[in-house]
LOPALO-411246 format. One record per residue (C-alpha): residue number from 0; x, y, z. Coordinates in nm, 4 decimals, m for minus. Layout:
  pos         x         y         z
  NUM         X         Y         Z
...
***
This chain:
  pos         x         y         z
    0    4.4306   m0.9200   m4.0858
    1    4.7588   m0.9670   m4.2367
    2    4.9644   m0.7622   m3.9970
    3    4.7670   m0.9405   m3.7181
    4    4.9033   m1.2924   m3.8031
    5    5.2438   m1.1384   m3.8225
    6    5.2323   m1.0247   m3.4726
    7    5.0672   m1.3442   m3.3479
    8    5.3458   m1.5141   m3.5171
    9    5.6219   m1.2415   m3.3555
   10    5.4519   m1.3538   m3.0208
   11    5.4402   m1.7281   m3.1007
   12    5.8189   m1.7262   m3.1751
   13    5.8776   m1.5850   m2.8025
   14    5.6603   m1.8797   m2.6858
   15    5.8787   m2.1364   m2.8831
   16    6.1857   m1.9379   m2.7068
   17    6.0036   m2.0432   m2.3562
   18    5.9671   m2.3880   m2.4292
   19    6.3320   m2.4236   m2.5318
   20    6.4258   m2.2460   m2.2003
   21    6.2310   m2.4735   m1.9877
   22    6.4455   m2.7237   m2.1248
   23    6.7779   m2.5863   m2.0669
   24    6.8297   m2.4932   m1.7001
   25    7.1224   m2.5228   m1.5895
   26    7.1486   m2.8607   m1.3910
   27    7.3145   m2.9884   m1.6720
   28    7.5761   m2.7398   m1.6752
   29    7.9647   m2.8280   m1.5563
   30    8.0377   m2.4558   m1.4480
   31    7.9192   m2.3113   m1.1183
   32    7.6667   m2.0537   m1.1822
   33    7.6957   m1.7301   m1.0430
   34    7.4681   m1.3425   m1.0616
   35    7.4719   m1.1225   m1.3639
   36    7.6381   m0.8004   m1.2746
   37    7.3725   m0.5130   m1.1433
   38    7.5043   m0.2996   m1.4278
   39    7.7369   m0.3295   m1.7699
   40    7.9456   m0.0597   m1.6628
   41    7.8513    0.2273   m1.9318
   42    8.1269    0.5182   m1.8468
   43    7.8901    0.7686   m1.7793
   44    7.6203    0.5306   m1.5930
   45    7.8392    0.2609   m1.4629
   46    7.5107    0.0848   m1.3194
   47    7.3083    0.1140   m1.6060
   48    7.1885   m0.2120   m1.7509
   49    7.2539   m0.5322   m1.6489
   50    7.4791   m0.8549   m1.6964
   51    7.4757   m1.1924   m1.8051
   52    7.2099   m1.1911   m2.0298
   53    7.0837   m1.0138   m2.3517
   54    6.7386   m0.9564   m2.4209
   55    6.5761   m1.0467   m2.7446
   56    6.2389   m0.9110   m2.7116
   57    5.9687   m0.7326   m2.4677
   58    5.6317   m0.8014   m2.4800
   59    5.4745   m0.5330   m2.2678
   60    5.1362   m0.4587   m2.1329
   61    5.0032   m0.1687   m2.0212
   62    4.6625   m0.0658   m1.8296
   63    4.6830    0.3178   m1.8534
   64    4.3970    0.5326   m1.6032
   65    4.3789    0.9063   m1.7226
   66    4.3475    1.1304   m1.4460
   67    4.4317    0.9287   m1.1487
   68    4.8001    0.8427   m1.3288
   69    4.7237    0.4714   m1.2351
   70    4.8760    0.1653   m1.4256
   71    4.9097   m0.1756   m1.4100
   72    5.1818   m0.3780   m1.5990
   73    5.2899   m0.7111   m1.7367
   74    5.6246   m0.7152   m1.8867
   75    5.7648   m1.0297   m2.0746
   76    6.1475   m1.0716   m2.1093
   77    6.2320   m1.2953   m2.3840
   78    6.6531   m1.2952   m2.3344
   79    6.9581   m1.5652   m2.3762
   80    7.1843   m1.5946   m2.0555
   81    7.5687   m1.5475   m2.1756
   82    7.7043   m1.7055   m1.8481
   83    7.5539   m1.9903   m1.6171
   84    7.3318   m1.7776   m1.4096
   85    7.1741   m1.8253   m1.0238
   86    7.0454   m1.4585   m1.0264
   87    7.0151   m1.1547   m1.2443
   88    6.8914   m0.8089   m1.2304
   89    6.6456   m0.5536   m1.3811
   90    6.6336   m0.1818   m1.3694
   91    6.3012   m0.0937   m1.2240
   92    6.2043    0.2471   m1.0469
   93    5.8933    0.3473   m0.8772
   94    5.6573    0.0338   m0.9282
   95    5.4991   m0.1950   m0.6905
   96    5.6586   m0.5581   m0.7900
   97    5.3733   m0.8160   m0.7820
   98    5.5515   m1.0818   m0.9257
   99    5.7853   m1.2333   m1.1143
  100    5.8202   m1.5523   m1.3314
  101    6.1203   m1.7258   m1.4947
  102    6.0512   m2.0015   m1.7228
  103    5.7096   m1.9976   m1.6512
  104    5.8223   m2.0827   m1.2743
  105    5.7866   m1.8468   m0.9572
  106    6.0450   m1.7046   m0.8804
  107    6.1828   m1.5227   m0.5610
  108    6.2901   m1.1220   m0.5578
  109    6.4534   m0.8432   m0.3943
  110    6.4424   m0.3947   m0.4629
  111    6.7153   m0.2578   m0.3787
  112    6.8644    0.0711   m0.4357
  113    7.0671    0.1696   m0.7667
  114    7.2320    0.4995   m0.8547
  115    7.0192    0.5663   m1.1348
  116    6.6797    0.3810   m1.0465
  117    6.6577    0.0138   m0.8288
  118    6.7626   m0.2705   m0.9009
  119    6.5216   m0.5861   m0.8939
  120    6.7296   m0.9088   m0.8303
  121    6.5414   m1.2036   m0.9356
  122    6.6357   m1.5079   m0.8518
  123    6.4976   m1.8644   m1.0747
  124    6.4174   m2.1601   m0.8963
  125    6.6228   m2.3278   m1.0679
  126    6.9804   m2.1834   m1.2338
  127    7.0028   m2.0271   m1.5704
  128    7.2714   m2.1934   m1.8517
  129    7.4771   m2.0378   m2.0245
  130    7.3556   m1.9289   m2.4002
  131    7.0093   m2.1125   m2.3463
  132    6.6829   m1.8824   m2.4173
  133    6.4640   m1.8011   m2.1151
  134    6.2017   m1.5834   m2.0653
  135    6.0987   m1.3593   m1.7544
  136    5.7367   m1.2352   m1.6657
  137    5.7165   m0.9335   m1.3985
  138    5.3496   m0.8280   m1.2905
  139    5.3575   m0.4292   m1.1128
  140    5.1119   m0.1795   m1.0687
  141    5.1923    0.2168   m0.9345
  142    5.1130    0.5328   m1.0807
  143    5.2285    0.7386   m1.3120
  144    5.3151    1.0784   m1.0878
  145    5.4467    0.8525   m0.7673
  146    5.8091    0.9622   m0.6095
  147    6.0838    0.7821   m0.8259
  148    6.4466    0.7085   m0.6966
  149    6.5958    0.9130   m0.9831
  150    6.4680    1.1345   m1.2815
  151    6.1232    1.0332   m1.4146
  152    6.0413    0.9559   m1.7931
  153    5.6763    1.0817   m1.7283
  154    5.5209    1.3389   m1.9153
  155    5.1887    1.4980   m1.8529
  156    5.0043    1.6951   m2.0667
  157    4.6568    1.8979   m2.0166
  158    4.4083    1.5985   m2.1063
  159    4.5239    1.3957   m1.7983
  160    4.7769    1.1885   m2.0084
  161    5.1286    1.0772   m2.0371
  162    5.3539    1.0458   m2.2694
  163    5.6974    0.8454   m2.2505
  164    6.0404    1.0510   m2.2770
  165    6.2991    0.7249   m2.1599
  166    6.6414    0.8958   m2.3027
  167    6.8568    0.8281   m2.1407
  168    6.7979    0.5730   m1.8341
  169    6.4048    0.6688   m1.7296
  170    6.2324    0.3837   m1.9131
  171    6.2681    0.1986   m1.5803
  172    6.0305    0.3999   m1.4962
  173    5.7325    0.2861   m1.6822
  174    5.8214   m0.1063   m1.7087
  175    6.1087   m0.3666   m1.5468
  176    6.3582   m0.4009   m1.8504
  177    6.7965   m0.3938   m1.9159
  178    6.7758   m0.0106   m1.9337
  179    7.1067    0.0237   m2.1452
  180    7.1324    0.0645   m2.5129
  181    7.4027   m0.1788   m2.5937
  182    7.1203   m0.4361   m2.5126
  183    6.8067   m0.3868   m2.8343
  184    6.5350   m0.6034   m2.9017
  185    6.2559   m0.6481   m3.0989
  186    5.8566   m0.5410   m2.9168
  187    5.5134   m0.5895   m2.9416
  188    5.2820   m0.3938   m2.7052
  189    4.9418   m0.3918   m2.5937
  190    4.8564   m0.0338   m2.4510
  191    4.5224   m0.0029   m2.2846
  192    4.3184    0.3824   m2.3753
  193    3.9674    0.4761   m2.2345
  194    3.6794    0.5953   m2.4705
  195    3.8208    0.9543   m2.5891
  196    4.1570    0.8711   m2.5413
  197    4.4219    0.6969   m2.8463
  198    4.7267    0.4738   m2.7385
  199    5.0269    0.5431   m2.9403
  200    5.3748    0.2895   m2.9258
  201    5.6637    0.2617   m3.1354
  202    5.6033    0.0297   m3.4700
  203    5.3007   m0.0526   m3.6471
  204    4.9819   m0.0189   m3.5223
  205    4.8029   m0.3962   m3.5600
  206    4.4801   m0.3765   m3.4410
  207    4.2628   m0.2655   m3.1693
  208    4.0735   m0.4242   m2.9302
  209    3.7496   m0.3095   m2.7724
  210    3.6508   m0.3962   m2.4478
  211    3.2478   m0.3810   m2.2971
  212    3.3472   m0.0493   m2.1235
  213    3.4226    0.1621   m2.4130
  214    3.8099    0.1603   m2.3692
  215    4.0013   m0.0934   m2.6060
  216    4.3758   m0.2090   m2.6234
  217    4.6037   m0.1072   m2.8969
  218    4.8619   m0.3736   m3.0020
  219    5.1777   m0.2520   m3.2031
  220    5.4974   m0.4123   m3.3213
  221    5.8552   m0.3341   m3.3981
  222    6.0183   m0.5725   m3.5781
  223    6.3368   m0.3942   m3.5975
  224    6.5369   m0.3745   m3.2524
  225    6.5271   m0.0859   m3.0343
  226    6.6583    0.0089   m2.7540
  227    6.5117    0.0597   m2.4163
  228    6.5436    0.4557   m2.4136
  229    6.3576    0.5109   m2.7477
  230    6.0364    0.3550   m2.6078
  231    5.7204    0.6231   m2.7229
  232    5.4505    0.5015   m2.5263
  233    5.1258    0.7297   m2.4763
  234    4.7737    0.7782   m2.4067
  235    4.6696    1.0620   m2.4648
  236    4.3297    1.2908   m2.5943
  237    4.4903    1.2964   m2.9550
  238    4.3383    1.2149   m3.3195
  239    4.5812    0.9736   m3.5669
  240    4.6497    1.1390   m3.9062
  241    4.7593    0.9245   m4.1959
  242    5.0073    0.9807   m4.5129
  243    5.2283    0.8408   m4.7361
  244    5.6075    0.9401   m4.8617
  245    5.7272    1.0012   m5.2177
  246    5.7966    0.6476   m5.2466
  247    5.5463    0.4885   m5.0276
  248    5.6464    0.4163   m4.6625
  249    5.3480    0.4602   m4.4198
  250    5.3284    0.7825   m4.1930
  251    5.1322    0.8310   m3.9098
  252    5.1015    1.0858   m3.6802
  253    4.9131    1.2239   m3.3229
  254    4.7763    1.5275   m3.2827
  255    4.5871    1.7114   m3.0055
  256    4.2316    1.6246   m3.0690
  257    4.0329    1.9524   m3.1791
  258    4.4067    2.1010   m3.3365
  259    4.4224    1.8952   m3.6739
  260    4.3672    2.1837   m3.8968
  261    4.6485    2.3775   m3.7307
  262    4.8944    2.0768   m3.7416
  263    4.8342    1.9058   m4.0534
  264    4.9888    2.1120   m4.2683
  265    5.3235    2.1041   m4.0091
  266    5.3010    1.6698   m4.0444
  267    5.2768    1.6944   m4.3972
  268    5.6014    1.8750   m4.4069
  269    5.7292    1.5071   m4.3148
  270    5.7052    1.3596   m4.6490
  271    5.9476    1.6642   m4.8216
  272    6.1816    1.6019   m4.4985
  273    6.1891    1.1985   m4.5840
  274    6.3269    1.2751   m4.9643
  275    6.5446    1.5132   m4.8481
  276    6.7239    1.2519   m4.5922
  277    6.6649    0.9304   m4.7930
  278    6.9011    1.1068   m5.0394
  279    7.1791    1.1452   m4.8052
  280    7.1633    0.8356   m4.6100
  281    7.0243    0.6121   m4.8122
  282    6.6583    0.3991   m4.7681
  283    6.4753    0.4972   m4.4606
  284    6.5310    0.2104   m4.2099
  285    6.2110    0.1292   m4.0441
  286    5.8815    0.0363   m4.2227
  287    5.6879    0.3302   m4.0835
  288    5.7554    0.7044   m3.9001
  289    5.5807    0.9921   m3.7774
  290    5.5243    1.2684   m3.5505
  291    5.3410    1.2891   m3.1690
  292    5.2579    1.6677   m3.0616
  293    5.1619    1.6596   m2.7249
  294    5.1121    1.9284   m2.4717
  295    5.2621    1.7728   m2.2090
  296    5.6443    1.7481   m2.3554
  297    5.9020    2.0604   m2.3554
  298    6.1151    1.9069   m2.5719
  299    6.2024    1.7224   m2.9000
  300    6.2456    1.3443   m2.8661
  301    6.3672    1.0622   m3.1510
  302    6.1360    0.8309   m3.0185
  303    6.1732    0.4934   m3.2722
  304    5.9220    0.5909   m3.5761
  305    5.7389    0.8119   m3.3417
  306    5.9600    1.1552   m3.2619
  307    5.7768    1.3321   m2.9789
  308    5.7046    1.7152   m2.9924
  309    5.5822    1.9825   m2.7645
  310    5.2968    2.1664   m2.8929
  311    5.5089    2.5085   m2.8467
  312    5.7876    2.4299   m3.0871
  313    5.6251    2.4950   m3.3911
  314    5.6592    2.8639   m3.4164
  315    5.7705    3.1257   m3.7239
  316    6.1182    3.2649   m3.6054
  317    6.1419    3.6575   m3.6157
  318    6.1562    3.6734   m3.9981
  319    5.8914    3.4718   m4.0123
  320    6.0539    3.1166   m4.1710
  321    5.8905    2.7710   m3.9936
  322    6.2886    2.6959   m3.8856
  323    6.1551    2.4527   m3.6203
  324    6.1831    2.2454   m3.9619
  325    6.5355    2.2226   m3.8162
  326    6.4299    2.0204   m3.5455
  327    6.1893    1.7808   m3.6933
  328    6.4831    1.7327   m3.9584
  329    6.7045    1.6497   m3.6448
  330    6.4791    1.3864   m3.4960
  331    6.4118    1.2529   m3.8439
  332    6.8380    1.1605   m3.8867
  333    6.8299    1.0178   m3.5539
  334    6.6042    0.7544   m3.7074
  335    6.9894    0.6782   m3.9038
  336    7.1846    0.8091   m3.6387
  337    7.0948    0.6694   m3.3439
  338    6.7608    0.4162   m3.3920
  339    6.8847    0.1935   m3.6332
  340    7.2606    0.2640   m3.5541
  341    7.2666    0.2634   m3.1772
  342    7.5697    0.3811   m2.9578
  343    7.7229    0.0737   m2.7201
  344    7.7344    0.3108   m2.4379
  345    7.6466    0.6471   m2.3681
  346    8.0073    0.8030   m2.4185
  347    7.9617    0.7464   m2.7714
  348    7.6284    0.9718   m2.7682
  349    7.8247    1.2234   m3.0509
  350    7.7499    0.9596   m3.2839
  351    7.4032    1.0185   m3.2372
  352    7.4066    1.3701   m3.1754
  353    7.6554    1.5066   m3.4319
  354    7.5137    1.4083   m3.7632
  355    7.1654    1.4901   m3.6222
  356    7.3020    1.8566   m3.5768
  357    7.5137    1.8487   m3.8954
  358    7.2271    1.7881   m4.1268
  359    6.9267    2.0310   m3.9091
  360    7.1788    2.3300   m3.9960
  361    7.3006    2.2151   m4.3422
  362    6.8924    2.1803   m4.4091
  363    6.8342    2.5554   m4.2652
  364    7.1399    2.6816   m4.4842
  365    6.9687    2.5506   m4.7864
  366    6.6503    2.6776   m4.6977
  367    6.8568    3.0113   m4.6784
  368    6.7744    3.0237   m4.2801
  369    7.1421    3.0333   m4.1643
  370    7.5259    3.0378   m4.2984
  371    7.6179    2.7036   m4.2381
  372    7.9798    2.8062   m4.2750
  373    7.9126    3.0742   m3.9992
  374    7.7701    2.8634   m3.7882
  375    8.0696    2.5769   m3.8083
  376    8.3330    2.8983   m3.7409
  377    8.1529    2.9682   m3.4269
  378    8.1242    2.6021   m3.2860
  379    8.5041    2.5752   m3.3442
  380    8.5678    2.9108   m3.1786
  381    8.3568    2.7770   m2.8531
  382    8.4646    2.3879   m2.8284
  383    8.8413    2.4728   m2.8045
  384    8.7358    2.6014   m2.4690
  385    8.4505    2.3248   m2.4141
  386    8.7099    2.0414   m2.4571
  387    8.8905    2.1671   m2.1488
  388    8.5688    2.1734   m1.9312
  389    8.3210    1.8889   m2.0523
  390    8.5419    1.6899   m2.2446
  391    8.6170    1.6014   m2.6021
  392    8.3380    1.5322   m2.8426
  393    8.4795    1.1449   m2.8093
  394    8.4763    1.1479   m2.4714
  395    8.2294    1.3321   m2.2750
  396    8.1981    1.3994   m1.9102
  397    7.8688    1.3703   m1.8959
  398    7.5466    1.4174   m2.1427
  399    7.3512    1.7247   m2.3524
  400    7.6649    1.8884   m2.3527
  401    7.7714    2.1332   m2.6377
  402    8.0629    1.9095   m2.7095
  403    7.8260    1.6355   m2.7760
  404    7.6367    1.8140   m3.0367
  405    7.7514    2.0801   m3.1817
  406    8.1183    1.9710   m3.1232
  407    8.0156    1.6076   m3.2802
  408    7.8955    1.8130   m3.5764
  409    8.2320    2.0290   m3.5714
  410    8.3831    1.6270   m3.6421
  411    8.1275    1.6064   m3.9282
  412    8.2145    1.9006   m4.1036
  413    8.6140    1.8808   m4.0220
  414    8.6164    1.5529   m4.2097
  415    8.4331    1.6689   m4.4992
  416    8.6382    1.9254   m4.5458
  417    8.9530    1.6785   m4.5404
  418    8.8025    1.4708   m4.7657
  419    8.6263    1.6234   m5.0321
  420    8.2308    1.6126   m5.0355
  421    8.2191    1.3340   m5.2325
  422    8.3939    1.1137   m4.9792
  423    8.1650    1.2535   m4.7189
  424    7.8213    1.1744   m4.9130
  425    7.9465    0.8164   m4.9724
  426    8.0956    0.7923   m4.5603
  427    7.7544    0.8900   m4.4359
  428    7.5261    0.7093   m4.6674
  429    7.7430    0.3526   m4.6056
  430    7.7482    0.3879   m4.2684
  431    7.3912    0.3473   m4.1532
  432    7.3260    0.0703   m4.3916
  433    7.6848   m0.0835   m4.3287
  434    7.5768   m0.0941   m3.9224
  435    7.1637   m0.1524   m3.9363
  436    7.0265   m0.2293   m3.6529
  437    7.3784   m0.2598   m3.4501
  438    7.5756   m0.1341   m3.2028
  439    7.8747    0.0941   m3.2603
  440    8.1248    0.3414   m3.1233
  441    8.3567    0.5635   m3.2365
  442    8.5971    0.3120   m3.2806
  443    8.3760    0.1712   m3.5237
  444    8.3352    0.4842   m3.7277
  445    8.6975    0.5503   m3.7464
  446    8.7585    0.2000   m3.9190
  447    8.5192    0.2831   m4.1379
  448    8.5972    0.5699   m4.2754
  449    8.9915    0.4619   m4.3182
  450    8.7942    0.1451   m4.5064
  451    8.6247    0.3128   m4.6954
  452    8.8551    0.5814   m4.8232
  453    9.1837    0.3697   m4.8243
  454    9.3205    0.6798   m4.6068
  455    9.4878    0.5281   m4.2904
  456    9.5969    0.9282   m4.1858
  457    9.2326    0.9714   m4.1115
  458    9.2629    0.7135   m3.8182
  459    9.4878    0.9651   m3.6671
  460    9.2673    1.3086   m3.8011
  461    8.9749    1.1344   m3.6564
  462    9.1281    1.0471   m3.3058
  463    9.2872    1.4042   m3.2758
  464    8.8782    1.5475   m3.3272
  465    8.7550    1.2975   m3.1542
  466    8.9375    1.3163   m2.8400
  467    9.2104    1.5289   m2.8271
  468    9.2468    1.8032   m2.5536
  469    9.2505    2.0821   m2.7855
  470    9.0799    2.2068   m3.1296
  471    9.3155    2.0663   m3.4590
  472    9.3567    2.3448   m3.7069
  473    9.0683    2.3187   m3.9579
  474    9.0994    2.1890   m4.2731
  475    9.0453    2.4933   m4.5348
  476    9.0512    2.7722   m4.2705
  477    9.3780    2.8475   m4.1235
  478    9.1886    3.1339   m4.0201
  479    8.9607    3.0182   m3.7577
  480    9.1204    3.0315   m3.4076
  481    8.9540    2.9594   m3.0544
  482    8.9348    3.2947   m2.8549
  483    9.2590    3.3157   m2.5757
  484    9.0446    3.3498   m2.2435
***
């Protein structure tokens, strides 16, 4: 009943945020308002996201049919204009627009085509001023498996389910929303599932509604801010399995129904993995986490307290150690690295991606699953040449690339060695709770780890790692070359 109230009052305080709205269009404004820009100009999706506005938090409803892959949708915006606006834009892709709302008003709007979705131009019937709350309400319907203009987000498993997979641009694809990770909010959702079938969502799970038919609606809440391309929403044949860490936080996990005995003893792992990362990086940074195993994934996913999980990943390698602990360790730093300390744009991904790498190995080594130091000689060897083709781990061409992981890691363990691993521990652990719940890039980092050692020749070390054309002699081996092709 408790965490009820404190999503009725999350929802409440959106409400309030209408009513001021309402009273702030722009009539009263002296400058001439003009349309948000159809994208925020991300170097690697230049049309991803959207201008002249920031959202503050998504309210999203969603009427899930197993089987048929049909949905119906209400998504409410709850955002701040930064500039006097007559028009602004939403990434959308593949849904059937039924209407849209601004202030509570009709309001009138177009599709048109994007590079890594549509775009859906709304206009207010009345102009939007600058740095006043507003809120947006867009009704769709499609289904889940219908043609999309780019890449889809959908995932389908055996049971006639979905599960969401958004990184990096596809949650477009399941709701209207500013599909860019510079812009986080805060979300509640209300996720419809039919008898036999569990919703999951990102957050806490509040309470569950049934409804005459046997299906029910399952309302969650994040009160931290997330962005768009972490959303985990699911329905899917699954059972919920519960736990606790050493120290208390709440765990909660999905599992194929009919499979708990096989992967309970793989969730529970989860609790061992939480005191081995709250010891490097400090208090985990959300108030609850877990693990979704689904069929209907390939992949590994850091979903935001939900990382989703095929059901083939968890596998004995050939001398017969569980090392796709690796992996859940990985999506378990991005909760750090990524979740609560988000990249401003998608260039800056080896922030993300480097520490999650980092720690996976250095978590094998000590299980006595790999050399750590082996591995780190044979990244160097391979990114001297990777630098040239895809870019430095700084500055990417594009994403998933080696130089993105396993170079960004290459930066971890570089610096470590030029520092000592004292000054390491303490540049990781301050950094996730120096930048909770922000927005960062490398620029960032560097200053922060010239702050916090008093070194200003580590601005320079950094940059030459970072995004220099070629490898920098490591620190410790003079040995280590990069092959001559």
């Amino acid at each position: 009943m408790t965490s009820y109230t404190r999503r009725r009052a999350l929802t409440l305080g959106g409400a309030s945020a209408a009513a001021l709205a309402v009273t702030g269009i722009a009539r009263a404004a002296s400058a001439e308002p003009t349309p948000g820009a159809p994208g925020v100009g991300d170097p690697l999706y230049p049309t991803l996201g959207n201008g002249g506005y920031q959202v503050t938090h998504y309210d999203l409803t969603f009427d899930f049919t197993p089987v048929t892959y049909d949905f119906t949708g209400v998504v409410k915006m709850f955002a701040q204009a930064t500039q006097h606006l007559s028009a602004f834009n939403l990434d959308t892709d593949g849904h059937e627009i039924d209407s849209v709302k601004v202030n509570g008003r009709d309001a009138s709007w177009e599709l048109s085509a994007g590079l890594t979705g549509q775009e859906l131009t709304v206009t207010p019937a009345s102009p939007l001023a600058k740095s006043v709350p507003f809120t947006v309400e867009v009704r769709y319907h499609g289904n889940g498996k219908a043609p999309r203009a780019s890449v889809t987000g959908w995932n389908f498993g055996t049971d006639g389910g979905f599960a969401c997979a958004a990184q990096s641009s596809r949650a477009d694809t399941f709701f209207p929303c500013n599909d860019h990770p510079s812009d986080k909010a805060t979300w509640t959702f209300h996720i419809s599932a039919p008898e036999g079938f569990v919703a999951t969502a990102n957050g806490e799970l509040l309470a569950k509604s049934p409804r005459p038919d046997g299906s029910a609606v399952w309302h969650f809440a994040l009160r931290e801010r997330m962005a768009t391309e972490l959303v985990g929403i699911a329905v899917v044949k699954g059972t919920y399995l519960y736990g606790t860490s050493r120290r208390g936080l709440r765990l909660r996990h999905v599992v194929p129904q009919g499979q708990e005995e096989k992967y309970a003893p793989i969730v529970e792992r989860t609790a061992d993995h939480l005191d081995w990362a709250e010891a490097k990086f400090g208090r985990y940074p959300f108030s609850v986490y877990g693990l979704h195993i689904y069929d209907g994934y390939k992949a590994a996913l850091e979903n935001q307290t939900l990382s989703l999980f095929s059901t083939a990943w968890f596998k004995l390698n050939a001398a017969g150690h569980p090392t796709y602990e690796n992996t859940m360790i990985h999506e378990l730093v991005h909760q750090w690295y990524g979740d609560s300390v988000t990249p401003k744009d998608w260039q800056q991904a080896w922030l993300n991606e480097g520490p999650a790498v980092y720690y996976q190995r250095l978590y094998s080594a000590e299980q006595g699953w790999e050399d750590f130091e082996a591995l780190m000689k044979g990244y160097y060897a391979r990114l001297g040449s990777d630098r040239a083709l895809n870019g430095p781990p700084g500055l990417p061409k594009a994403l998933g690339g080696f130089n993105i992981y396993q170079g960004g890691a290459l930066v971890l363990y570089a610096l470590r060695k030029q520092v000592g691993d004292a000054k390491f521990e303490q540049i990781m652990k301050v950094w996730p709770r120096r930048f909770h719940d922000s927005t960062v890039d490398s620029e960032d980092f560097i200053r922060h780890v010239v702050d916090l050692t008093g070194d200003a020749s580590l601005d320079g070390f950094l940059r030459d790692w970072l995004f220099g054309s070629v490898n920098p002699p490591m620190p410790g081996h003079p040995d280590w070359t990069v092959p001559t092709p």
